[in-house]
N, CA, C and O of each residue as an XYZ file, in Angstrom:
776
protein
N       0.844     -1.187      0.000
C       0.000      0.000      0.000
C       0.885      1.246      0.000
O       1.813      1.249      0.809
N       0.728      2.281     -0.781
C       1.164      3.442     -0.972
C       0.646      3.986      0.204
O      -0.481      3.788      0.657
N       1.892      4.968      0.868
C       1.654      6.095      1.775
C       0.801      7.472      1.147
O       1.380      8.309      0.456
N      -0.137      7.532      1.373
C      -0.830      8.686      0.750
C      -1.155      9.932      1.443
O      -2.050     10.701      1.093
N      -0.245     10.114      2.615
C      -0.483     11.422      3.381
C       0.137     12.680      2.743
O       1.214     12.759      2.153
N      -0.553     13.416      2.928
C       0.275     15.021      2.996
C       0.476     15.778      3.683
O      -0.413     16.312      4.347
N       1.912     16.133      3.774
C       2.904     16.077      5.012
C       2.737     18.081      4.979
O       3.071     18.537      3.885
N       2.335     19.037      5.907
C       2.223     20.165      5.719
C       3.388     20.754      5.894
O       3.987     20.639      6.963
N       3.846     21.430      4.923
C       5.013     22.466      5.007
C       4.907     24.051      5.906
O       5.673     24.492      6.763
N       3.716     24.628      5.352
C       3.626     25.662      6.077
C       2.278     25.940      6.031
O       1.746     25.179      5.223
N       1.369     26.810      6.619
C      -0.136     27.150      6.725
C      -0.311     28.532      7.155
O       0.207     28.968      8.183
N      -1.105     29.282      6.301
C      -1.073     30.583      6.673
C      -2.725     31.027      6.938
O      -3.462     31.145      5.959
N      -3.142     31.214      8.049
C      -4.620     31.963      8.223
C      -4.817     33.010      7.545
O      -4.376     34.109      7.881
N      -5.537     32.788      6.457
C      -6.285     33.951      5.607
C      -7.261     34.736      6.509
O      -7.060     35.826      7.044
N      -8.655     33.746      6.582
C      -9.690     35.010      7.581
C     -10.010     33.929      8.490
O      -9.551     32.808      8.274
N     -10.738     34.155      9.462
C     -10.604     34.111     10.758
C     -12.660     34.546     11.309
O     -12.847     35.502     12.061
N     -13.681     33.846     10.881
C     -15.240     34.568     10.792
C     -15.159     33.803     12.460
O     -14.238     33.261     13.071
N     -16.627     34.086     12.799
C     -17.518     33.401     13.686
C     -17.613     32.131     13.839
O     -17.693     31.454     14.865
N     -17.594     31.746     12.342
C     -17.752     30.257     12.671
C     -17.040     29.834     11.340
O     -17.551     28.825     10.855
N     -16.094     30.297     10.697
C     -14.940     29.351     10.044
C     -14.030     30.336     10.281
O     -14.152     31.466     10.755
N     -12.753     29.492      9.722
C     -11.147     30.076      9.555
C     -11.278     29.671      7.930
O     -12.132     28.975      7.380
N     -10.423     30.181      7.517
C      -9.794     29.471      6.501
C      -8.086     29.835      5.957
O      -7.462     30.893      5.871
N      -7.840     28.835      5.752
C      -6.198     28.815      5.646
C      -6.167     28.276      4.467
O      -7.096     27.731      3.870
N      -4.501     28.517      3.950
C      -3.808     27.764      2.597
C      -2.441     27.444      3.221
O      -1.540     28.096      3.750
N      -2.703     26.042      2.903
C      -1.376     25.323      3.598
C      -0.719     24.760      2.199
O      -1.321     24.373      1.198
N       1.013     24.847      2.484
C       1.658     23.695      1.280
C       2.137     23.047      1.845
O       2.823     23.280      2.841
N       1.861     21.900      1.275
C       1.684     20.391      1.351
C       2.826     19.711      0.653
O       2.989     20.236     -0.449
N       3.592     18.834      0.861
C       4.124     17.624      0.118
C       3.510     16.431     -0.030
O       2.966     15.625      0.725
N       3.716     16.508     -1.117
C       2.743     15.209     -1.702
C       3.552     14.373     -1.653
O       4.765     14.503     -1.820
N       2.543     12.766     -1.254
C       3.440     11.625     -1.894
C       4.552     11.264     -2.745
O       5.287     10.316     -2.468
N       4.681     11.902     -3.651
C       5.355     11.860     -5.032
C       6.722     12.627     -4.710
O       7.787     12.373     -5.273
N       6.545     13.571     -3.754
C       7.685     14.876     -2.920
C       7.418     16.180     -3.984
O       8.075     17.182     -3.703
N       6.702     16.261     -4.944
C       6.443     17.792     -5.057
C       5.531     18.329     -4.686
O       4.386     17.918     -4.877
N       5.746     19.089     -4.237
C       4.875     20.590     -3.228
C       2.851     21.121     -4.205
O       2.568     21.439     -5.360
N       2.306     21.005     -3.387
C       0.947     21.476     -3.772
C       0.190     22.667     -2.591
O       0.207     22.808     -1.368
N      -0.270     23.179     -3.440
C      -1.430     24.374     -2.209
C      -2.465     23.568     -1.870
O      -2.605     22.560     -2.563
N      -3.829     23.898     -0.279
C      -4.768     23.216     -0.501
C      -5.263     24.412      0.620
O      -4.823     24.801      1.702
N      -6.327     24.747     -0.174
C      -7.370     25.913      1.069
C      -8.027     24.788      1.742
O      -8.197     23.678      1.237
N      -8.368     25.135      2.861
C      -8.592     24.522      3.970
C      -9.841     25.307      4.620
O      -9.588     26.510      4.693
N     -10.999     24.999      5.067
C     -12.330     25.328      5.708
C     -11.720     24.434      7.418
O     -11.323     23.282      7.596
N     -11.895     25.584      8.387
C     -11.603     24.485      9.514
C     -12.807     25.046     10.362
O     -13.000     26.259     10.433
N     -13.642     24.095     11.026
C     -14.696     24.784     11.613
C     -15.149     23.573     12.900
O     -14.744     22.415     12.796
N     -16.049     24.026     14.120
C     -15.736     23.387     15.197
C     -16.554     22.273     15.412
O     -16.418     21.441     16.309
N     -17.453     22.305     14.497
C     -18.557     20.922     14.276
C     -19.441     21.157     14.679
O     -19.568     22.067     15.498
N     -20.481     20.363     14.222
C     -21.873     20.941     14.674
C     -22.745     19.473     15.151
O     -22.309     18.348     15.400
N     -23.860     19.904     15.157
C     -24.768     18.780     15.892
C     -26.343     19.331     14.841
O     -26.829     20.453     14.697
N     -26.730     18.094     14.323
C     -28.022     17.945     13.780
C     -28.933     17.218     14.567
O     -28.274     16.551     15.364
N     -30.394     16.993     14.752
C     -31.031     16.865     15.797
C     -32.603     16.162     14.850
O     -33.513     16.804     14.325
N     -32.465     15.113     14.907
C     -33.748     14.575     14.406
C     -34.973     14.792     15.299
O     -35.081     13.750     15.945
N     -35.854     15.558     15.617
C     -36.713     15.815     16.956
C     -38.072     14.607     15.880
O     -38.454     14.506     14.714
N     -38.300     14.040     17.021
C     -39.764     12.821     16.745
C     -40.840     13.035     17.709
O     -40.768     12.696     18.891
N     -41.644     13.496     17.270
C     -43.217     13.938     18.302
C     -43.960     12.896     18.857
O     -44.306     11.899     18.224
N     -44.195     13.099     19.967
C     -44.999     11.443     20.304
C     -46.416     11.015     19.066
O     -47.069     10.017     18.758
N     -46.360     12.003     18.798
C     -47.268     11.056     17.060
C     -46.512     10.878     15.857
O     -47.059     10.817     14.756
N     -45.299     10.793     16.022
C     -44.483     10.309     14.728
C     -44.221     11.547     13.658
O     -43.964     11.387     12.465
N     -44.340     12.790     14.332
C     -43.858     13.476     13.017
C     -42.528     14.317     13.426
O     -42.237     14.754     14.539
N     -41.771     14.424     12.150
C     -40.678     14.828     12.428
C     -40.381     16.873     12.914
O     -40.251     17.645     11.964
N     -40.341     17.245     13.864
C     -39.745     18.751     13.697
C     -38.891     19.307     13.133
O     -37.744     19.414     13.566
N     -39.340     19.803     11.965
C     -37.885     21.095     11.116
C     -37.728     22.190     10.827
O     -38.837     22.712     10.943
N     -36.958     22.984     10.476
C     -36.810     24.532     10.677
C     -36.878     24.965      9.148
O     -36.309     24.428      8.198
N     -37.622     25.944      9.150
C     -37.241     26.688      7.608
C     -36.908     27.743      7.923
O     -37.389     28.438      8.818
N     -35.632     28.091      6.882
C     -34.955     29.474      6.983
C     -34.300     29.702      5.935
O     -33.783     28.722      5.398
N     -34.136     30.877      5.391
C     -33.237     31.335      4.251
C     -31.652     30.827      4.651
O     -31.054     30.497      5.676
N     -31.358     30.971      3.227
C     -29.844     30.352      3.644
C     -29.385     31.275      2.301
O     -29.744     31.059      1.144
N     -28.608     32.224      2.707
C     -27.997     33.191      2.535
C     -26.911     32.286      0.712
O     -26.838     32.680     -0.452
N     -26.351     31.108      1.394
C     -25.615     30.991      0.195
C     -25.837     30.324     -1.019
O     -25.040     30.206     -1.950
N     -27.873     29.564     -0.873
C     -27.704     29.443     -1.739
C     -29.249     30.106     -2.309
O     -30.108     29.707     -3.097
N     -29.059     31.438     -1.371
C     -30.451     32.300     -1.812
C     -31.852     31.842     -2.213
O     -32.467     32.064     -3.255
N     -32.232     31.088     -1.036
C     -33.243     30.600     -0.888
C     -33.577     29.592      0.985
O     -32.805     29.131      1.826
N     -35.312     29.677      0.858
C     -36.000     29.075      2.005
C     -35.696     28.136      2.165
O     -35.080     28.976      2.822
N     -35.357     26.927      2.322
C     -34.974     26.049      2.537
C     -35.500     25.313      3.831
O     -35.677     26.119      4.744
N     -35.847     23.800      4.220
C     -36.169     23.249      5.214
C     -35.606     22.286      5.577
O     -35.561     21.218      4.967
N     -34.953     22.609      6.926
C     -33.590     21.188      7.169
C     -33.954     20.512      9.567
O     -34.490     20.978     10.573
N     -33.569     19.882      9.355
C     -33.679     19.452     10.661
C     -32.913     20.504     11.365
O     -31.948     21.095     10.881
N     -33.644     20.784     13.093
C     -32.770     21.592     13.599
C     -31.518     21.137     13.548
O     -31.242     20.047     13.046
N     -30.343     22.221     14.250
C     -28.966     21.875     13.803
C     -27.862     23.414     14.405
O     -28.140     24.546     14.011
N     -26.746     23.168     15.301
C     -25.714     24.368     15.175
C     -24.441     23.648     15.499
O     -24.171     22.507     15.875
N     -23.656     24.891     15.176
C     -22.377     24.579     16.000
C     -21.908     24.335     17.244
O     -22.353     24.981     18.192
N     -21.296     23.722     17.352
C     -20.528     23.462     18.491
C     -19.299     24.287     19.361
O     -18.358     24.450     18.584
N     -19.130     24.601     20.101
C     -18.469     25.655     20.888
C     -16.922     25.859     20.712
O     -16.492     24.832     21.236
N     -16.162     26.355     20.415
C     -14.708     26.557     20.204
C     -14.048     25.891     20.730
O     -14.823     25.587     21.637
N     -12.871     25.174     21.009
C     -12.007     25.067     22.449
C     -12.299     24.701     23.235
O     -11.920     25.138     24.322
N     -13.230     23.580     23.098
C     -14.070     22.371     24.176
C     -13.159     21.582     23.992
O     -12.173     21.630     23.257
N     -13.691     20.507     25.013
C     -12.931     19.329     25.598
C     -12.448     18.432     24.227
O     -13.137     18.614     23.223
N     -11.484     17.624     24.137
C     -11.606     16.611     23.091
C     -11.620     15.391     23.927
O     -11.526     14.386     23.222
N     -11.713     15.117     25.299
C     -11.949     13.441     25.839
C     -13.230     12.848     25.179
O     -14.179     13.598     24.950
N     -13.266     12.000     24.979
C     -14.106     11.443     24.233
C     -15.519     11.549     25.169
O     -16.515     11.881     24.526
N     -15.726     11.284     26.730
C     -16.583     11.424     27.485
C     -17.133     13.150     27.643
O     -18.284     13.236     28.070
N     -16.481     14.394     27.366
C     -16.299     15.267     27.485
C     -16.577     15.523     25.992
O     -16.312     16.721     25.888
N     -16.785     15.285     25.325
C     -16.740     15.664     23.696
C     -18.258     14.916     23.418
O     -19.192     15.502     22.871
N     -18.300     13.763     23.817
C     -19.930     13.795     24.115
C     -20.964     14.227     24.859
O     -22.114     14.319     24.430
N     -20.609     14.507     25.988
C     -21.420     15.669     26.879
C     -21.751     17.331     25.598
O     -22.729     17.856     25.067
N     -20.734     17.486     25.630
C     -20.601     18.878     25.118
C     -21.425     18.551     23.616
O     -21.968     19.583     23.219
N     -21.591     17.677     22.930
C     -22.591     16.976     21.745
C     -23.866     17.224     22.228
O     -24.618     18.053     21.716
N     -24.262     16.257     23.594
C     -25.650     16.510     23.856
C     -26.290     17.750     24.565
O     -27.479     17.994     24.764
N     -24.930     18.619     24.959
C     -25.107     20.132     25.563
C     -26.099     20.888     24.104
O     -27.234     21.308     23.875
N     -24.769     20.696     23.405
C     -25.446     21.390     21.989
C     -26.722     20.964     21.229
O     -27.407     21.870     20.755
N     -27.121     19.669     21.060
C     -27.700     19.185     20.610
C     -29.423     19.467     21.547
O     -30.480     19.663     20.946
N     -29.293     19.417     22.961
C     -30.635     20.353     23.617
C     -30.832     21.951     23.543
O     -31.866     22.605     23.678
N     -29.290     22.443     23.244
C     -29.818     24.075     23.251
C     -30.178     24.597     21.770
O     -30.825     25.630     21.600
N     -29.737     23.854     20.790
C     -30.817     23.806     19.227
C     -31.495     23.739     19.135
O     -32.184     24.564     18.535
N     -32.002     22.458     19.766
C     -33.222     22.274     19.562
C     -34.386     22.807     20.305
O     -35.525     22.797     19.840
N     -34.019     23.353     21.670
C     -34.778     24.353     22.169
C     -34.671     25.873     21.638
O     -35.767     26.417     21.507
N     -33.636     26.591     21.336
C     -33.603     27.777     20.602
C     -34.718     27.813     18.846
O     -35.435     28.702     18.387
N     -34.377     26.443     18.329
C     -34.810     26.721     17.378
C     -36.203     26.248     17.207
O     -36.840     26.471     16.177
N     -36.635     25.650     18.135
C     -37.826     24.403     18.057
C     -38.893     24.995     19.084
O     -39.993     25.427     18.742
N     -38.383     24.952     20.471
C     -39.166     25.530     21.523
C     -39.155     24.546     22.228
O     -39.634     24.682     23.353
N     -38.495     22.931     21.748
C     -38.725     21.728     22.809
C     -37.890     21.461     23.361
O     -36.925     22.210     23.212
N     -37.713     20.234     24.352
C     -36.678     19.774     24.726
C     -36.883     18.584     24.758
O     -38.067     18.261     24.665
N     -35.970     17.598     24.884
C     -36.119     15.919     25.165
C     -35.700     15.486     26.019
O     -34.786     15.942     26.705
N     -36.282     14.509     26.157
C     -36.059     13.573     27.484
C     -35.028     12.534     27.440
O     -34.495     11.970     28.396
N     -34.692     12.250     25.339
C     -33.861     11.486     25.421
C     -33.042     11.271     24.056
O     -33.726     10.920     23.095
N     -32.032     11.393     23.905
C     -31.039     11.710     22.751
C     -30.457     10.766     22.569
O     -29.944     10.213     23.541
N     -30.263     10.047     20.873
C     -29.673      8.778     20.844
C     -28.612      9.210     19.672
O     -29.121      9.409     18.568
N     -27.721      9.314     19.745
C     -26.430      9.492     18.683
C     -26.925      8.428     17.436
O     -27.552      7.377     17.567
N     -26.705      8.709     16.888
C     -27.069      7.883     15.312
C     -24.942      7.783     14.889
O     -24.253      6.789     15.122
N     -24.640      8.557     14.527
C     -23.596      8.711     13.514
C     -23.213      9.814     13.581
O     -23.865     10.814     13.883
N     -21.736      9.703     13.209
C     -21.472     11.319     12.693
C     -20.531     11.438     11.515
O     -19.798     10.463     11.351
N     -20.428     12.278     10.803
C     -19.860     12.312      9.401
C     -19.450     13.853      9.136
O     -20.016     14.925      9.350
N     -17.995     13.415      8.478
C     -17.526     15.072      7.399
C     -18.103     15.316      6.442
O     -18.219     14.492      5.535
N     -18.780     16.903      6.385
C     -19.915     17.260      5.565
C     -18.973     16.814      4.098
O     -19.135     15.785      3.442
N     -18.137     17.731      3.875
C     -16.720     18.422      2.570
C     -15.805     17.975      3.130
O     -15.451     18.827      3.945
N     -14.773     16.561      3.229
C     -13.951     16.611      3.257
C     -12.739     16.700      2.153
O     -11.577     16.294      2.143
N     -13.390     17.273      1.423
C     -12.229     17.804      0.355
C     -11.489     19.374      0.550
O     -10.601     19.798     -0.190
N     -11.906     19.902      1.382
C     -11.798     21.229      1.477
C     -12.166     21.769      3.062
O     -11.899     22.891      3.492
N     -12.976     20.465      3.955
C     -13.690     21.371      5.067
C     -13.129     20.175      5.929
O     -12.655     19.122      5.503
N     -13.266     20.511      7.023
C     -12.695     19.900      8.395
C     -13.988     19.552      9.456
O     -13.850     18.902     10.492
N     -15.089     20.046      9.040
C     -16.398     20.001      9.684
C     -16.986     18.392      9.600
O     -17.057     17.429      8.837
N     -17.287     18.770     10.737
C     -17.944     17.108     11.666
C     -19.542     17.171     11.771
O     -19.910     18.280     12.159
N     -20.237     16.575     11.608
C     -21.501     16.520     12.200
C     -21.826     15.548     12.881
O     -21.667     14.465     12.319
N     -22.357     15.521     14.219
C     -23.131     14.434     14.695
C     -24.326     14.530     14.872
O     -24.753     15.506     15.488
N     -25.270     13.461     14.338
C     -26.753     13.276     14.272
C     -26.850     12.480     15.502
O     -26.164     11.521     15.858
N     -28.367     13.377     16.398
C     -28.933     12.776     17.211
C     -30.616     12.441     16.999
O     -31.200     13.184     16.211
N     -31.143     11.726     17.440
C     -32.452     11.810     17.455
C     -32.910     11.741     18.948
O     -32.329     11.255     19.919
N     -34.411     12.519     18.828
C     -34.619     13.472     19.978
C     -36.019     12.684     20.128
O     -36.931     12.676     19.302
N     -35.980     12.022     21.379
C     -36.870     11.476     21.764
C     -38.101     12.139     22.880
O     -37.116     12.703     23.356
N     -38.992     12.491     23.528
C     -39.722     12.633     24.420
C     -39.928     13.877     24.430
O     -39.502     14.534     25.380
N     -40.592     14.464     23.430
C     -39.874     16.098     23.588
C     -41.321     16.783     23.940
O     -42.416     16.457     23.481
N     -41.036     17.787     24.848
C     -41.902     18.521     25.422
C     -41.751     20.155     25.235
O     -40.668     20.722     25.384
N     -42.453     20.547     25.037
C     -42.540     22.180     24.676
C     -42.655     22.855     25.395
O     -43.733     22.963     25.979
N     -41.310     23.827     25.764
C     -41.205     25.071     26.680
C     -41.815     26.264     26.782
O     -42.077     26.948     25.792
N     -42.119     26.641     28.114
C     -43.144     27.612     28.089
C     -42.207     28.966     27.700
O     -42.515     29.940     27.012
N     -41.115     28.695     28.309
C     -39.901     30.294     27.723
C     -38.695     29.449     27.438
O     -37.719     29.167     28.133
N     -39.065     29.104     26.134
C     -37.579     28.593     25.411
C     -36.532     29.409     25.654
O     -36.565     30.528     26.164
N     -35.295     28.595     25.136
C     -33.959     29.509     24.803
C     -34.517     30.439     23.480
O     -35.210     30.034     22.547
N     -33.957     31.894     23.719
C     -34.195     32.926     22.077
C     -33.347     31.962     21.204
O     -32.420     31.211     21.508
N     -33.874     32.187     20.188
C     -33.346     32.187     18.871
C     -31.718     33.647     18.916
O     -31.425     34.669     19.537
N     -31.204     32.850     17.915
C     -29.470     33.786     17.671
C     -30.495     35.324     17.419
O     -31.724     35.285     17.360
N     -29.814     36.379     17.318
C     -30.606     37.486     16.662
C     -30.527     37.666     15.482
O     -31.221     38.633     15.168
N     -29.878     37.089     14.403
C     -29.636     37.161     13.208
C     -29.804     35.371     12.676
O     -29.183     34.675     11.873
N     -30.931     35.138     13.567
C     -31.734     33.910     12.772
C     -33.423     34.005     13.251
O     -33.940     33.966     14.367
N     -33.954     34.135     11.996
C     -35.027     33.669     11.652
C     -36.110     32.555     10.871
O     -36.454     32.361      9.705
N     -36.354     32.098     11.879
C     -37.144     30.698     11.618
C     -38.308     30.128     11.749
O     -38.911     30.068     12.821
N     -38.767     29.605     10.527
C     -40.584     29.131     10.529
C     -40.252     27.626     11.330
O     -39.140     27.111     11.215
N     -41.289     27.023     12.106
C     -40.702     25.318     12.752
C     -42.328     24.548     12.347
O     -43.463     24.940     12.621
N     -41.796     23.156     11.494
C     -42.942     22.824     11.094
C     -42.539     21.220     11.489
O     -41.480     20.675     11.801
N     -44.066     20.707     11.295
C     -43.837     19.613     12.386
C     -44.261     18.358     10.652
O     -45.419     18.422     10.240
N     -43.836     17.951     10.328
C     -44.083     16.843      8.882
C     -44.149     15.436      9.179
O     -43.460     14.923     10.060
N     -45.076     14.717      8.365
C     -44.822     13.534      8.629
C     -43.841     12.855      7.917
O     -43.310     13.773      7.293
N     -43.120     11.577      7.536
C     -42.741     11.207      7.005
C     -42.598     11.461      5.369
O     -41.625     11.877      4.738
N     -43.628     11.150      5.009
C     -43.916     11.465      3.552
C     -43.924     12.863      2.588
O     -43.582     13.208      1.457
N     -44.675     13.549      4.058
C     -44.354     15.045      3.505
C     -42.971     15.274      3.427
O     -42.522     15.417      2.290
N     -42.394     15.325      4.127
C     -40.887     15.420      4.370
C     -39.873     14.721      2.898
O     -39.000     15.348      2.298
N     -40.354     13.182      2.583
C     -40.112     12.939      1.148
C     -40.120     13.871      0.332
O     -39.142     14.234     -0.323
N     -41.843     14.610      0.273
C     -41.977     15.318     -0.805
C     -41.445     16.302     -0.387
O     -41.085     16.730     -1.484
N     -41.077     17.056      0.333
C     -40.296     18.616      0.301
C     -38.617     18.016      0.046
O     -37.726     18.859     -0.064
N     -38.364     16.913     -0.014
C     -36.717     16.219     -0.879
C     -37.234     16.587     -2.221
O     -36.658     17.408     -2.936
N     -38.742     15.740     -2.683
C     -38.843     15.800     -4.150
C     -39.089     17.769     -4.571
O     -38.761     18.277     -5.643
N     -39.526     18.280     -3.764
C     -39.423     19.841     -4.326
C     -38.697     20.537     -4.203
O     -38.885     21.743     -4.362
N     -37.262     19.843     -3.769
C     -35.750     20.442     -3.253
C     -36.009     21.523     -1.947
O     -35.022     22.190     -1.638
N     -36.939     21.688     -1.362
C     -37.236     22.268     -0.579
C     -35.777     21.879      0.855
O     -34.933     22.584      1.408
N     -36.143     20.487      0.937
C     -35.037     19.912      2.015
C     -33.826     19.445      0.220
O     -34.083     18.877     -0.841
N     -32.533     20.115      0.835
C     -31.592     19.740      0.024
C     -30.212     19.624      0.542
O     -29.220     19.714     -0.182
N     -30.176     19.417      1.852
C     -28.908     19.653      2.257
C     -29.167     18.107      2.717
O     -30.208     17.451      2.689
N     -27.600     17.689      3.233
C     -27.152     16.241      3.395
C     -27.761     15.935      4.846
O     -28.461     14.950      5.082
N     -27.490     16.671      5.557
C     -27.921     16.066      7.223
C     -28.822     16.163      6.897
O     -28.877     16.104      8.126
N     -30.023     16.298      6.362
C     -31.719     16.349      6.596
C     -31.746     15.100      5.564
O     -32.228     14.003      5.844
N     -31.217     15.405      4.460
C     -31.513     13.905      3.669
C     -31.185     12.650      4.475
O     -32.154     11.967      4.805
N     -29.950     12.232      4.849
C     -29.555     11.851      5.767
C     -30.921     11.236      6.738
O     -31.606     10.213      6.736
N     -30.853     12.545      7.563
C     -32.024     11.919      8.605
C     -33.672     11.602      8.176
O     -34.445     11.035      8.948
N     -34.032     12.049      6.885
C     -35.206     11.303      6.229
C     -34.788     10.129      5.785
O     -35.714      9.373      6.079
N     -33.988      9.524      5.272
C     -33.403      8.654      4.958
C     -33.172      7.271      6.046
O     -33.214      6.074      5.760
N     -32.911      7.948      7.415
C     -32.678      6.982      8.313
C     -34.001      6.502      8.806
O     -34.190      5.333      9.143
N     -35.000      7.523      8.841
C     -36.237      7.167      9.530
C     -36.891      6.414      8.305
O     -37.933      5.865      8.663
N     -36.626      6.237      7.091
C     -37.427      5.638      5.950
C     -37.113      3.927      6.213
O     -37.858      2.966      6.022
N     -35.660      3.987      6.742
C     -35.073      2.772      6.618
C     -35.654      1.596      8.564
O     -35.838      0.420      8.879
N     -35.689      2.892      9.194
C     -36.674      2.607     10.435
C     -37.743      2.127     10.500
O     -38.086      1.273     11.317
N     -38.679      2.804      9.310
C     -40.138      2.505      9.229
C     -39.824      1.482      8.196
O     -40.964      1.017      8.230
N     -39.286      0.811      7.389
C     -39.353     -0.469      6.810
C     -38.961     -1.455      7.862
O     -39.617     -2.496      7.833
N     -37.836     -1.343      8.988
C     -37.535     -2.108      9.488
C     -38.613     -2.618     10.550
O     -38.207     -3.450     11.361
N     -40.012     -2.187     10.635
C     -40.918     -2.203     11.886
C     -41.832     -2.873     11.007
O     -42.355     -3.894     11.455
N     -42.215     -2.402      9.515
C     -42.824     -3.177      9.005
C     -42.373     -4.396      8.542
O     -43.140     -5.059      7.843
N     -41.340     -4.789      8.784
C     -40.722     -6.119      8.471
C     -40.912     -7.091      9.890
O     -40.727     -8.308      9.925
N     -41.295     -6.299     10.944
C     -41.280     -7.172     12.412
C     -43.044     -7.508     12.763
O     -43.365     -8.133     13.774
């Protein structure tokens, strides 16, 4: 097996936002000649499948600035800077995030959070992590957490199918929401198979 790492020579921070960096590092390649590679480094986030005690799923619609349009995706944010990396401590701080989303953006909270998976959105270019939870027992707060001030959001509660069809009207188009329609499709076959 070929060694296929690339060994970083130097890395320079371009900008520095809220919630990315981005850098251009040179690299040695396998081969030993030198390549550029921009780099997205960002602190990970947490997506949040919320399930209503009648089976329908909770999701957020909101404009999304980059690809200029409404869009409808499962709640979902980042994760905090310069947190723990112990693995016990890196999951706490998962399900920290994963209740204050879903109460900021939803109005609920749960009683019980089950990690599904987690996955790099872009790893060709991005360093970003997501972990999917699903949100069990959820009850609706009388004074939620606010919403960010520079987010605004419709929260709609879908069943299964609807949720298909807002995939088929590109309405839902991003990966963690496909993703988590996807998992619950493969759920509800697996119940009708028992």
């Amino acid at each position: 097996m070929k060694d296929l790492e690339e060994k970083t020579i130097s890395e320079e921070t371009i900008f520095k936002g809220r919630v990315v960096e981005l850098s251009v590092a040179d690299v040695r390649l396998p081969n030993g000649k030198i390549a550029k590679r921009e780099l997205i480094k960002h602190p990970g986030a947490v997506g949040i499948i919320p399930i209503t005690h009648d089976g329908k799923i909770v999701m957020v619609e909101q404009y999304r600035k980059p690809l200029e349009k409404t869009v409808v995706e499962i709640p979902a944010g980042k994760m905090e800077v310069n947190e723990p990396k112990e693995e016990t401590a890196q999951r706490e701080l998962e399900e920290e995030t994963a209740q204050r989303e879903l109460e900021e953006e939803t109005g609920y909270k749960a009683s019980g959070l089950e990690l599904l998976t987690s996955f790099y959105t872009a790893p060709g270019f991005a360093d970003e992590i997501i972990h999917i939870y699903v949100a069990r027992g959820l009850h609706k707060q009388n004074k939620p957490l606010a919403q960010d001030d520079d987010e605004f959001i419709n929260v709609l509660e879908v069943t299964l199918d609807e949720a298909k069809q807002l995939i088929e009207e590109a309405s839902i188009c991003d990966a963690k929401t496909m993703f988590a329609i996807q998992y619950l499709e493969l759920e509800q076959l697996k119940a009708e198979e028992q």
